[in-house]
PAZAPA-4460 file (N, C-alpha, C; in steps of 0.05 Angstrom, whole numbers, plus 32768, in hexadecimal, padded with zeros to 4 digits):
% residues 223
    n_x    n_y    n_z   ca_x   ca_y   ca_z    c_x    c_y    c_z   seq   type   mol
   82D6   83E9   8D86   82E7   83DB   8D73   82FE   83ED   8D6C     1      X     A
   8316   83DC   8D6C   832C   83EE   8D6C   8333   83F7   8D53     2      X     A
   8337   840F   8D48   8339   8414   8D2B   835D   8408   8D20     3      X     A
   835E   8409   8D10   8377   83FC   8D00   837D   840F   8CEF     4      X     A
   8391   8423   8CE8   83A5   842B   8CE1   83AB   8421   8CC9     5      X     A
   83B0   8428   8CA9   83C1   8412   8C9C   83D7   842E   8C92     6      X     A
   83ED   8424   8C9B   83FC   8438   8C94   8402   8440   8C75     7      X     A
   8408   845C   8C6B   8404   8457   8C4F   842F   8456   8C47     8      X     A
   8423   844C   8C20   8438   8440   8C21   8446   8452   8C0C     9      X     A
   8460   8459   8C1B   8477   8473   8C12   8479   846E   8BF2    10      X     A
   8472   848A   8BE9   8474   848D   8BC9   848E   8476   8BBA    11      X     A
   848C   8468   8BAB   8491   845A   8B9D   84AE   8467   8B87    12      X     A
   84C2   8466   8B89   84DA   8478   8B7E   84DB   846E   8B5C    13      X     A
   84DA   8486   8B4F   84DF   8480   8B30   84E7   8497   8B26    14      X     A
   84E4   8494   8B0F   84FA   84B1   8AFC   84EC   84C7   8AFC    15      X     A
   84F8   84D8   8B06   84ED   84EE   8B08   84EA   84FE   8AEA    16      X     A
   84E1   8504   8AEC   84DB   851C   8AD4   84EC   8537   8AD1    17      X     A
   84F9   8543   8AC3   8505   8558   8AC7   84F8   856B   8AC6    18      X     A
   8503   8578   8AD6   84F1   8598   8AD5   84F5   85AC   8ABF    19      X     A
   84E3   85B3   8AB6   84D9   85BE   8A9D   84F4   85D7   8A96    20      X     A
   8503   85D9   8A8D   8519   85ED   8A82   8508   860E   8A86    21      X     A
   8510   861F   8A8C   8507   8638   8A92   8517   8649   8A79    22      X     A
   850D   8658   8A5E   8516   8667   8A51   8512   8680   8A5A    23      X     A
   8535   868F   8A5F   852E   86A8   8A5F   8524   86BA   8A54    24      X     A
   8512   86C9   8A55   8505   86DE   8A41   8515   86E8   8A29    25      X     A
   852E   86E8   8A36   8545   86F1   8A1D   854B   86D7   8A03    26      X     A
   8543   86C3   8A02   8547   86B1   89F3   853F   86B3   89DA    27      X     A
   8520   86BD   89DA   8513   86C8   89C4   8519   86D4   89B5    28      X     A
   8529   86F2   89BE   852D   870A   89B8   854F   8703   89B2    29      X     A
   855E   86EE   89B5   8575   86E8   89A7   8571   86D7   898F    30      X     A
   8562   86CF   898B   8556   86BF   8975   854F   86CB   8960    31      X     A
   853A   86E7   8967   8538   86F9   894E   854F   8707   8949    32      X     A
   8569   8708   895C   8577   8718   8955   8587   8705   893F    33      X     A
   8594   86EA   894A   8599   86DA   8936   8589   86DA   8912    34      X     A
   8575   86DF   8918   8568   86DD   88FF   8573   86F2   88F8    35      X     A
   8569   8710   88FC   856C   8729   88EB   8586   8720   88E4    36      X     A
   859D   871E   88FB   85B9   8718   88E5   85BC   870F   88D4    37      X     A
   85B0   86F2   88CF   85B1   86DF   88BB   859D   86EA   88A0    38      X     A
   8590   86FB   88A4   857D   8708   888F   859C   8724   8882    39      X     A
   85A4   8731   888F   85AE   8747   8889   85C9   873E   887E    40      X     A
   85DA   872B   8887   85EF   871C   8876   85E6   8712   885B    41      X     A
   85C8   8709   885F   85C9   8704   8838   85B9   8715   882F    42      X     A
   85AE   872E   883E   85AF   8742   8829   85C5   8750   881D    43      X     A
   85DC   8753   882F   85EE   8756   882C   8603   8751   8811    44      X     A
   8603   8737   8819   8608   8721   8805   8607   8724   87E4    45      X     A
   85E1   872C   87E5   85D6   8732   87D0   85DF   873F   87C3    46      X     A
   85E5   875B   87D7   85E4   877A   87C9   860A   8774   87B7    47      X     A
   861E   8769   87D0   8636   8769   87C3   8634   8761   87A2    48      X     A
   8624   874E   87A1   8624   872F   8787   860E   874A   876E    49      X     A
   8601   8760   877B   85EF   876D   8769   860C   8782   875E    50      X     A
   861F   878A   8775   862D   879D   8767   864A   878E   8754    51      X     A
   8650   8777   8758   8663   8765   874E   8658   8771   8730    52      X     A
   863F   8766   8734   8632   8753   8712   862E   876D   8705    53      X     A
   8621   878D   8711   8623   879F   8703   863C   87AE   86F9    54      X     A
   8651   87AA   8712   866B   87B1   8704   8679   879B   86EC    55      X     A
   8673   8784   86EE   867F   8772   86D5   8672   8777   86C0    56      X     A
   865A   877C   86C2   8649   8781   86A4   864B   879F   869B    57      X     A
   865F   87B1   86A5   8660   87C4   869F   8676   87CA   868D    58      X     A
   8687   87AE   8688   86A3   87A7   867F   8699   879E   8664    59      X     A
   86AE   8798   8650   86A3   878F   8636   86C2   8780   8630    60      X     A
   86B8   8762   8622   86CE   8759   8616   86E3   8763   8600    61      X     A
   86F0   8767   8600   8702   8778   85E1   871B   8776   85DB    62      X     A
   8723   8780   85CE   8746   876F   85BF   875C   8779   85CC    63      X     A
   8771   8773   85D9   8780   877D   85E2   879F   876F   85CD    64      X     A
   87B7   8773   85D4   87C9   8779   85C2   87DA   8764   85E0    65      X     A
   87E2   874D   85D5   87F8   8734   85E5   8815   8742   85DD    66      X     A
   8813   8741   85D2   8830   8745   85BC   8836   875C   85AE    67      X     A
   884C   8763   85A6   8852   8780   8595   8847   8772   857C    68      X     A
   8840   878C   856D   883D   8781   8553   8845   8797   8544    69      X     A
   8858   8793   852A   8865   87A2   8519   8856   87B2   850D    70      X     A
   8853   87CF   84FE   8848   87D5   84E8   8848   87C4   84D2    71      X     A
   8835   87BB   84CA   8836   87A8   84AD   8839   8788   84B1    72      X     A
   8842   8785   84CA   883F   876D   84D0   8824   8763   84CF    73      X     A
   8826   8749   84C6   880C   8738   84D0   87FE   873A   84E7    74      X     A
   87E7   873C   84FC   87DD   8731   8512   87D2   8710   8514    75      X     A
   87E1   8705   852C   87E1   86E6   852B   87C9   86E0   8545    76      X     A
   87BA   86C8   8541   87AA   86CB   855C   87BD   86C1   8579    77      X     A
   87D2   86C4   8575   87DE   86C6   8592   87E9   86DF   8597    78      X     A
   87E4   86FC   8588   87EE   8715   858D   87D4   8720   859D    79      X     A
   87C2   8712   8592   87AB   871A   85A8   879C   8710   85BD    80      X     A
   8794   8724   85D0   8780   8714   85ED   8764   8725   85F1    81      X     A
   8759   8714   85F9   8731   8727   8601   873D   8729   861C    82      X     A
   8737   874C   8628   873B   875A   863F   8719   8764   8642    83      X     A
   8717   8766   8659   86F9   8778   8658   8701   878E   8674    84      X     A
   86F8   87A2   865F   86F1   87BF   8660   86DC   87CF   8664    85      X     A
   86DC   87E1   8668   86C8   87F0   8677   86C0   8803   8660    86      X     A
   86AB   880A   8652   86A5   880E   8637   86AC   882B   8641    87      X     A
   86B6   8840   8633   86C4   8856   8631   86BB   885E   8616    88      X     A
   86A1   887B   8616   869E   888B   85F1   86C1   8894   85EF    89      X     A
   86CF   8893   85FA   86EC   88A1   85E7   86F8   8891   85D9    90      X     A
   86FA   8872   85E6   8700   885E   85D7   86F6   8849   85CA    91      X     A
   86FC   8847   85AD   86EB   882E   85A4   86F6   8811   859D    92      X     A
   86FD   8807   85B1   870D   87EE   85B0   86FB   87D5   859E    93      X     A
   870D   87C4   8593   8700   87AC   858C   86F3   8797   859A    94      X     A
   86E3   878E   858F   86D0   877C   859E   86DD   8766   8599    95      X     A
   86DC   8756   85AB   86EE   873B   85AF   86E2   8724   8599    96      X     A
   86BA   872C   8590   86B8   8724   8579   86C9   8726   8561    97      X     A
   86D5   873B   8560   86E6   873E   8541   86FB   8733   853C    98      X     A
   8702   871A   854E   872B   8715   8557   8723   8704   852E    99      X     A
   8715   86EE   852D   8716   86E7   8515   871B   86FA   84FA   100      X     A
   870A   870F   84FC   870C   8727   84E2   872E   8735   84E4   101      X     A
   873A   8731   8504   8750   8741   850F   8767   8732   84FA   102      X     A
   876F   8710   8509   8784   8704   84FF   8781   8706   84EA   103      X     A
   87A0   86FF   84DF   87AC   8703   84C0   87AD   871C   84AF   104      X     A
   879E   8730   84C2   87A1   874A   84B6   87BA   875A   84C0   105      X     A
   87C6   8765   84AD   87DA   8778   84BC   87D6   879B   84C9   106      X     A
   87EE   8796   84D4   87ED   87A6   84EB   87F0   87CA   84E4   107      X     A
   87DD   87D8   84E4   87DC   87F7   84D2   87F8   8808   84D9   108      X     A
   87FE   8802   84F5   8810   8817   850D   881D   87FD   851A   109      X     A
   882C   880A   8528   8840   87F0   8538   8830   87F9   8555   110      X     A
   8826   87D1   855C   880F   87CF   8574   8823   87CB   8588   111      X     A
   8822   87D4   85A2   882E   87C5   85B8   8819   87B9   85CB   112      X     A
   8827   87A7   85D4   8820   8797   85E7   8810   8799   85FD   113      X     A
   87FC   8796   8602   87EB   87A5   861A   87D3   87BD   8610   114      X     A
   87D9   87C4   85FF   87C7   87D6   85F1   87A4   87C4   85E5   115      X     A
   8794   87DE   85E2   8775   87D1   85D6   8784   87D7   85B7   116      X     A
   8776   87C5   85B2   877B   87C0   858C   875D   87CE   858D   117      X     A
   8765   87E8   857D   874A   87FA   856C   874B   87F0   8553   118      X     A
   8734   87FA   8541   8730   87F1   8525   8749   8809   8514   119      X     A
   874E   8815   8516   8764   8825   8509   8780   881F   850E   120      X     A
   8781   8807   8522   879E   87F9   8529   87A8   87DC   850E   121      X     A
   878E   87DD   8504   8784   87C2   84FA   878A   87D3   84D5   122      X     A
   8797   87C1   84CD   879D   87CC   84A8   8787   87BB   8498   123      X     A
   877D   87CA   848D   876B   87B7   846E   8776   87A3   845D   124      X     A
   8771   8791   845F   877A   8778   8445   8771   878A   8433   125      X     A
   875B   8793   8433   8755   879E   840B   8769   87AC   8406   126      X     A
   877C   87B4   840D   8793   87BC   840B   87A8   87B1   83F4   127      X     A
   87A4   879E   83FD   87A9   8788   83E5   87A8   8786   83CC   128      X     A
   87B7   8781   83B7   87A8   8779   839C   87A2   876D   839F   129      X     A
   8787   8766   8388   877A   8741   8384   878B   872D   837D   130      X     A
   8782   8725   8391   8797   8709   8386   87A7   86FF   8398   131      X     A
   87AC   8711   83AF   87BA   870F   83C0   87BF   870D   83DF   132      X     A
   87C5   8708   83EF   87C9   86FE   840B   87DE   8700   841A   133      X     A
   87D8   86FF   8436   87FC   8703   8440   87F3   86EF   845A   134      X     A
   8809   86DD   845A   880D   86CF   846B   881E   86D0   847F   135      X     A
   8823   86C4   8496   8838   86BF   84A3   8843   86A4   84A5   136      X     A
   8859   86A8   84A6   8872   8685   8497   887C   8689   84B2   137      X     A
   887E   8676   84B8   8893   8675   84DB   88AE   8662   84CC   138      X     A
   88C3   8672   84D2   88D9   8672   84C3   88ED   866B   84DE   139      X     A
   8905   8652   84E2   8913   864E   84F6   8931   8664   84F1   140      X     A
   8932   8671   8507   8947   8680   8506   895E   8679   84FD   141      X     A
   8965   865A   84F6   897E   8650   84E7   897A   865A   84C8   142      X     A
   8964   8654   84C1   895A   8653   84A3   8955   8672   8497   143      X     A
   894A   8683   84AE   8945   86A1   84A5   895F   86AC   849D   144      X     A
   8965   86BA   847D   896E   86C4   8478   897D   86E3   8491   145      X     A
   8998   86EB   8495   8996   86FC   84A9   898E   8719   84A1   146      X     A
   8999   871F   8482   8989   8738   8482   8976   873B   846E   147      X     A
   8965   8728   847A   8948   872A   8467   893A   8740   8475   148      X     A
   8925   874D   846A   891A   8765   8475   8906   8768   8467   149      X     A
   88ED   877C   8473   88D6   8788   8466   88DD   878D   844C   150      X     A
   88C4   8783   843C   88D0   8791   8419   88E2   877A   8407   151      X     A
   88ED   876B   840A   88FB   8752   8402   88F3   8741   83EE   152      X     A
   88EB   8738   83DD   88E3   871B   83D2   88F3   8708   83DD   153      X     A
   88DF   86F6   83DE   88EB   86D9   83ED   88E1   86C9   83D5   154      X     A
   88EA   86AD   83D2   88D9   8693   83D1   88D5   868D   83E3   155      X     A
   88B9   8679   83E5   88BC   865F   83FA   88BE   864F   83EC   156      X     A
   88CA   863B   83FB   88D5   8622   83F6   88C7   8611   8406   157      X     A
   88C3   85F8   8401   88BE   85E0   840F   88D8   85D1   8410   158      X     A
   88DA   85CD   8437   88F0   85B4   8435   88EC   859C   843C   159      X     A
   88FB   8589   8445   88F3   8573   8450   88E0   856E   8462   160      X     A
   88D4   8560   8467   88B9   855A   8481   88BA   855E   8495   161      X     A
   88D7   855F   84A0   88E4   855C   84BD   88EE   8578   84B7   162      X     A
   88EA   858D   84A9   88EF   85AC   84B5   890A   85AE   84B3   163      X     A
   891B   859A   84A8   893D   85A0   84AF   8945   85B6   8490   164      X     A
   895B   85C0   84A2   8968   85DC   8485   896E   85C7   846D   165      X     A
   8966   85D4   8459   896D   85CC   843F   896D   85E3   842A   166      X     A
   8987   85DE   8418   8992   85F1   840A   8977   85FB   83F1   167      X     A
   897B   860D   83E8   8967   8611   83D5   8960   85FE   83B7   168      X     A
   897A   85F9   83BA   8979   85DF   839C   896B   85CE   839E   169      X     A
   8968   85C5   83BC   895F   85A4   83C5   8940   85AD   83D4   170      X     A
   893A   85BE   83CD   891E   85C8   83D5   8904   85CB   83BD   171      X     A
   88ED   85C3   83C5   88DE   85C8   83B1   88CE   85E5   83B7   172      X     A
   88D3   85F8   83A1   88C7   860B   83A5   88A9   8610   83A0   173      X     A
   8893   861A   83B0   8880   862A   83B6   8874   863B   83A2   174      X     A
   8886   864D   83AF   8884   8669   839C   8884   867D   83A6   175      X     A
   8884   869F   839E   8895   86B0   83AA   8881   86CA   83B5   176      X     A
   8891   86DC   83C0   887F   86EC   83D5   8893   8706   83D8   177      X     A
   887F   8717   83E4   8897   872E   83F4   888A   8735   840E   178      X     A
   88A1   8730   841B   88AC   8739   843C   8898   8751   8442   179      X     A
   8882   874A   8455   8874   8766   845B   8884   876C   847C   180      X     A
   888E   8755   848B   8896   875A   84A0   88A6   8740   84AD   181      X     A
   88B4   8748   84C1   88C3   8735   84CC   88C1   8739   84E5   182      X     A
   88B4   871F   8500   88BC   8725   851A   88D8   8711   8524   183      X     A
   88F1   8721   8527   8901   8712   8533   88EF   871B   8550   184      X     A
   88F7   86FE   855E   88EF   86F8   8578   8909   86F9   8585   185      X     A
   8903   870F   8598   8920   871C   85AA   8927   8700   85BC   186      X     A
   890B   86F1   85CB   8915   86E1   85DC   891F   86C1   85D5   187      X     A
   8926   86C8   85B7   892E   86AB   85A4   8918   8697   85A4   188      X     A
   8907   86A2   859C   88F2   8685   8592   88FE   8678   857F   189      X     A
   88E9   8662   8585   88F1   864B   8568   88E9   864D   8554   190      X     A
   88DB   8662   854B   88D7   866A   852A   88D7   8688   852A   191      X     A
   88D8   8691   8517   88D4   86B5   8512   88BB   86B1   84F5   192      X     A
   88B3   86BF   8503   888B   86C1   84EE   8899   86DA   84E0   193      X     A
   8897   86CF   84C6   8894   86E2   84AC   8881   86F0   849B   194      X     A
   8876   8701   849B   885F   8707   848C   8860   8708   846E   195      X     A
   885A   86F7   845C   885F   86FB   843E   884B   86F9   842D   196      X     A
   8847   870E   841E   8832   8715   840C   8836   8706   83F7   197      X     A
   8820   86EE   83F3   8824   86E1   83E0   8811   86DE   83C5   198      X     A
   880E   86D1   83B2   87F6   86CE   83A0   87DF   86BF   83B4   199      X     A
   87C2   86C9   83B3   87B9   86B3   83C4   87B1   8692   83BF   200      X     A
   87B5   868D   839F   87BA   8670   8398   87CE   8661   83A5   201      X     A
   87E0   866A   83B2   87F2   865E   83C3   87F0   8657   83D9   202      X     A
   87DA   8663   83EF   87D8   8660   8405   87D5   8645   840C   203      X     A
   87BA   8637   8400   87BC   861D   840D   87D8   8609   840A   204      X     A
   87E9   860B   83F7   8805   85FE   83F5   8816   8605   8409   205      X     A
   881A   8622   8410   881D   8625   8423   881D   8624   8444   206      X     A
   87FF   862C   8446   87F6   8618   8461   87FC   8603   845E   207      X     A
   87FA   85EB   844E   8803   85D0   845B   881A   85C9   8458   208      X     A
   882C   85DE   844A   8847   85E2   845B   8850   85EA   8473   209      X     A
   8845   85FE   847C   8842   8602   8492   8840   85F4   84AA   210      X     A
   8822   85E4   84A0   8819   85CF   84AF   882E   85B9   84B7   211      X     A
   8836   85AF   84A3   884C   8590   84A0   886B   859C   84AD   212      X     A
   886B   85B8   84B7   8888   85C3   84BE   88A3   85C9   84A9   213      X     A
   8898   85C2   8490   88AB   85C3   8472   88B4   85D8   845B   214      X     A
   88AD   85EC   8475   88B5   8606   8464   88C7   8619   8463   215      X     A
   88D5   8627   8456   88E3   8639   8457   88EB   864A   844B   216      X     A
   88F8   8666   8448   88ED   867F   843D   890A   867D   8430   217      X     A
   8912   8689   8417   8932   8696   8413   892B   86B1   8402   218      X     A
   8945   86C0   8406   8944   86D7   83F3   893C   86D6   83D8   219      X     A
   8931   86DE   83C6   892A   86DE   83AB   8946   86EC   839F   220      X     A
   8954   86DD   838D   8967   86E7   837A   8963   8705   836C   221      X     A
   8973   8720   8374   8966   8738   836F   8970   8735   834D   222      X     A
   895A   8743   833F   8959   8745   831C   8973   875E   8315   223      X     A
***
């Protein structure tokens, strides 16, 4: 019997499979290197942000000096700014806590500008008799007398609401003071701040002269 053959039948074509990716041994060993970098940049990181924060906290807020300020003049809270400093035993600057105790007190020595305001730069109100106060009047350079000066009696006067010059007749007077200081403003401001030692029953009449823009200072008639 004759045998029969069945031929077989040629593999069947479909998707092959890809061949499995081969990592070089070096793959690994770039991976940890990637890491250590990424570990040593934020220690890095760290250490900068540890010496930032120990050099800022080594600084202290305290008073520094915007503006000149006269002997005897008033201090206004725009003559001063908080600077922070690097605490120094030679110097004992003010703490940026004290700017409230600072304003409205006058000035012991003539301050300049840029300077730390120490407590011996700073004059005593108890200085003062009882009874008494010194303010600053912001006076328009039309209205300021020209040779008014430290030492002076003034009145103030109240003028109209709208701040315009008015003669002393047509003014209601206040009440009177003496000139502890004068800042003409070299670069022409719109007022010149007067410092005037007044009774302190006057102050609040004054402030809300102040306030309303209706005030103004003249020479006191000498006796």
């Amino acid at each position: 019997m004759a045998s029969t053959t069945v031929p077989s039948r040629p593999p069947q074509a479909g998707p092959r499979r890809p061949a499995p990716a081969l990592v070089p041994g070096g793959g690994r060993q770039r991976r940890w290197s990637l890491a250590l970098l990424a570990v040593l940049v934020t220690v890095a990181s760290a250490l900068g942000f540890v010496v930032l924060w120990m050099n800022a906290g080594g600084r202290e807020p305290v008073l520094a000096l915007r503006h000149d300020v006269a002997a005897g003049q008033t201090i206004e809270d725009d003559d001063l700014q908080v600077v922070r400093v690097a605490a120094d035993p030679g110097i004992d600057p003010m703490a940026s806590s004290a700017r409230d105790d600072v304003v409205g007190r006058p000035a012991a020595a003539d301050l300049l500008a840029g300077t730390l305001l120490v407590p011996g730069a700073v004059g005593n109100p108890s200085g003062l008799e009882a009874g008494q106060a010194v303010i600053a009047v912001p006076v328009s350079p039309e209205e300021l007398p020209a040779d008014l000066e430290g030492g002076d009696r003034v009145v103030l006067l109240r003028s109209g609401s709208n701040g315009s010059t008015v003669e002393e007749s047509s003014a209601e007077t206040i009440g009177d003071g003496t000139v502890i200081a004068i800042r003409r403003d070299e670069d022409g401001g719109s007022t010149v701040p007067v410092s005037v030692r007044v009774a302190e029953g006057l102050l609040p009449e004054i402030a809300a002269a102040i306030q309303s823009d209706s005030i103004t200072v003249a020479q006191a008639a000498s006796s």
